[in-house]
C-alpha positions, 0 to 999 in steps of 0.5 A, a space after each residue: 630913222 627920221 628927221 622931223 621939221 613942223 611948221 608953225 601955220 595959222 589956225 583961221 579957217 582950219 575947220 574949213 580945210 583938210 588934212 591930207 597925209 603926202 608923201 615923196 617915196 624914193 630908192 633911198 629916202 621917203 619923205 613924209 608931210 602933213 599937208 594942209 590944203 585950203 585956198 590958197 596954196 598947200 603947207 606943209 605943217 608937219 614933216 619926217 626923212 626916213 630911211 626907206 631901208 630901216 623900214 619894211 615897208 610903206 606902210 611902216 613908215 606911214 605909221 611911224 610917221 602918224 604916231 610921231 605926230 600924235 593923234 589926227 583924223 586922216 582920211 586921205 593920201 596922196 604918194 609921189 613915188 617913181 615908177 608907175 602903177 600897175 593894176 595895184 602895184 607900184 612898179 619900181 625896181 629901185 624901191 628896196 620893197 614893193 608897194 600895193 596900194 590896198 594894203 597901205 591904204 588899209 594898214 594905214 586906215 586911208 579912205 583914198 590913196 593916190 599914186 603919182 610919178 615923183 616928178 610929175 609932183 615935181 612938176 606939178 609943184 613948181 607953181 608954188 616954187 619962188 626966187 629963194 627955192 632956186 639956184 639960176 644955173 643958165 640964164 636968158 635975156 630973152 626966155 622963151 615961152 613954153 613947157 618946162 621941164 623938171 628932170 634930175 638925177 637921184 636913185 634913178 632919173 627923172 624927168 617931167 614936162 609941165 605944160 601950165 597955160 592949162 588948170 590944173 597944169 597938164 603934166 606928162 610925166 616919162 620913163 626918160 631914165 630908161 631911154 638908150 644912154 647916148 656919148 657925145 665925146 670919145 671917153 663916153 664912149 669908151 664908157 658906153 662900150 665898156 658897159 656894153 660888155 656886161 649888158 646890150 641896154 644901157 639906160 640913162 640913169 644907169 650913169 646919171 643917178 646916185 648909183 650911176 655915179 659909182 658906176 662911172 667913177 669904177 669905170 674910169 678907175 678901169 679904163 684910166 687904171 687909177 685907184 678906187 678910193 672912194 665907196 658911195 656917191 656921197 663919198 664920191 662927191 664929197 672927195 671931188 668937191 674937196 679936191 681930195 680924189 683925182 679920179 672923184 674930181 674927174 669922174 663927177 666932170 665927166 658926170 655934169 657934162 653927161 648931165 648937160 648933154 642929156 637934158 639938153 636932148 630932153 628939151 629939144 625932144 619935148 620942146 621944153 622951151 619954157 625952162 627947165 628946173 633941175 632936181 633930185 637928191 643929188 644936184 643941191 649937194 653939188 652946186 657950185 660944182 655943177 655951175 663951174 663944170 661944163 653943164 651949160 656948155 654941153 647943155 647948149 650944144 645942139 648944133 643948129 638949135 643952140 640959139 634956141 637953147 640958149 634961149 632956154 633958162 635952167 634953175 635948180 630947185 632947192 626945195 626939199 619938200 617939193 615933192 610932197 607939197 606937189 603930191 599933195 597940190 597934184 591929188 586935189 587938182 585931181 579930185 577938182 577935175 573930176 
C-alpha cells in the first residue's frame, strides 16, 4: 500500500537537471521520491509510503513506485536505509527482507546505486530544514557553536553527527542503538534487570524505538502487575496521549525521560554542542507529549555539564521527506567530491 504526494516544480531549466530515484528505507515503511537536482537545492517531485511488509522486497517497491509514476528515464539511485553495508548487503535485522544492491540496481535497471545510513541523510538533509519543518523543544539564549546531532527513535534508533563548517558537510554516522542501554532512576533499573533475564546485551533502541516501546509498557505491566491493554506502539501512545490506559500514560513518561537522558549522553560523548534535531517516526506523533514530559529535564542533567547543555537547543524536525531528500542531496555531494 502507498500513499502518493506530487508536487508541482517549475520546468526552467529541466533539460539541464537530473532525475534521481531516492528512497528512506526503514523496519516499517519505506518511502520513495522522485527527486530533482539542480542548482540549488533538491525537490522532491513525486513521492509514495509503502508498507515494507506488503512487498518482497526493495526491489518490488521500487518498481511499484516507477510504474505508478509512469514512464521516466532513471539512471541512478540513491538509498537511506539503517544498518550498514556489507560487501554487497545491507546489514540490518530490522528490515523484514534482506537487500543486494546488485540485484536491486539490476532489477530496477539503475546504473548506479548508493547506500547510505537513514540518519546520516538525515543529518545530511537538515541544511535544506527551515523554521516551519521543526518544533522548538528546548531553547537557548545563547547557542552554542558546534556539531549537531540528528538522533530519534523508529523501528530501531538512530543517531547521526554533522559537522557542517565542511562542504559537502562531513557526516559521522554511528550504530549508537546497539550501545549498552544505562538507568538513571530505580525503576529503570528495575527495568534493566528484568530484561537482564532473557539476555546479557540490552541494547539502547531494544527500549528506545517503536518495538522497545511495547517492550517497556509489558515490562512495567509485569513489574507494576497492571493489566496489558494495549497491543502496538501506535495503540500504546494513542491510549497515553488520550489518557485513556494508566499504564500507557505511565510507560510513554518513563519512555521520554529515558529518551532525554540518552540523548543528552549522546552529546556530551560527540560533543554535539551545535544542537540537536530530534527525528524518526515515532516523536511527531507525540509532541506535545514529549514537550510536557520530563525530556528536557533529563536531558540537561548531566551534573557538572548542565550549564553547557543548557546551552545545547533540541528541535524536532516535522519533515516527512527528509530522508529521501538528504538521500538524494547526500549521493551528489558524493559524486561532487570525487
Amino acid at each position: 500500500m502507498a500513499e502518493a504526494t506530487r508536487q508541482q516544480t517549475s520546468q526552467t531549466g529541466a533539460a539541464t537537471q537530473e532525475l534521481l530515484l531516492a528512497a528512506d528505507v526503514g523496519g516499517t515503511y519505506a518511502r520513495i521520491g522522485l527527486v530533482r537536482i539542480g542548482a540549488r537545492l533538491p525537490v522532491v517531485t513525486d513521492y509514495r509510503k509503502f508498507v515494507c511488509s506488503e512487498y518482497s522486497g526493495l526491489a518490488e517497491i521500487l518498481k511499484a513506485f516507477l510504474r505508478d509514476i509512469g514512464d521516466v528515464a532513471l539512471s541512478r539511485g540513491a538509498i537511506a536505509c539503517a544498518g550498514y553495508v556489507l560487501d554487497d548487503k545491507v546489514i540490518n535485522t530490522n528490515l523484514p527482507w534482506a537487500v543486494s544492491l546488485v540485484e536491486v540496481r539490476r532489477e530496477v535497471g539503475l546504473d548506479e546505486l548508493l547506500v547510505v545510513n537513514d540518519f546520516t541523510a538525515i543529518a545530511y538533509a537538515t541544511g535544506y530544514v527551515d523554521a516551519r519543518d521543526v518544533k522548538r523543544v528546548a531553547s537557548s539564549d545563547e547557542p552554542l557553536e558546534g556539531p549537531v546531532l540528528v538522533v530519534g527513535p523508529g523501528t530501531g534508533l538512530g543517531a547521526a553527527l554533522s559537522i557542517a563548517d565542511t562542504q559537502p558537510p562531513f557526516v559521522l554516522s554511528t550504530e549508537a542503538g546497539q550501545s549498552a542501554l544505562t538507568a538513571s532512576t530505580e525503576l529503570e533499573t528495575e527495568v534493566v534487570r528484568h530484561l537482564l533475564r532473557e539476555r546479557s546485551h540490552i541494547p539502547v533502541e531494544h527500549i528506545l524505538s517503536g518495538p522497545g516501546l511495547s517492550r517497556l509498557y509489558a515490562t512495567l505491566g509485569a513489574l507494576r502487575g497492571m493489566p496489558i491493554q494495549a497491543s502496538t506502539p501506535a495503540d500504546i501512545t494513542a491510549a497515553a496521549v488520550a489518557g485513556d490506559d494508566e499504564l500507557a500514560t505511565q510507560t510513554l513518561n518513563v519512555f521520554c525521560g529515558w529518551l532525554g537522558s540518552t540523548v543528552g549522553n549522546l552529546v556530551l560523548l560527540y560533543g554535539a554542542q551545535g544542537g540537536v534535531y530530534l527525528a524518526g517516526g515515532i516523536l511527531p506523533q507525540i509532541s506535545d507529549f514529549l514537550l510536557r514530559s520530563d525530556f528536557v529535564e533529563r536531558f540537561r542533567d548531566k551534573g557538572a555539564m548542565r550549564p553547557m547543555l543548557e546551552r545545547v537547543p533540541v528541535n524536532l524536525i516535522e519533515h516527512g521527506q527528509l530522508g529521501v531528500l538528504g538521500a538524494a542531496g547526500w549521493s551528489v555531494g558524493q559524486r561532487r567530491a570525487q
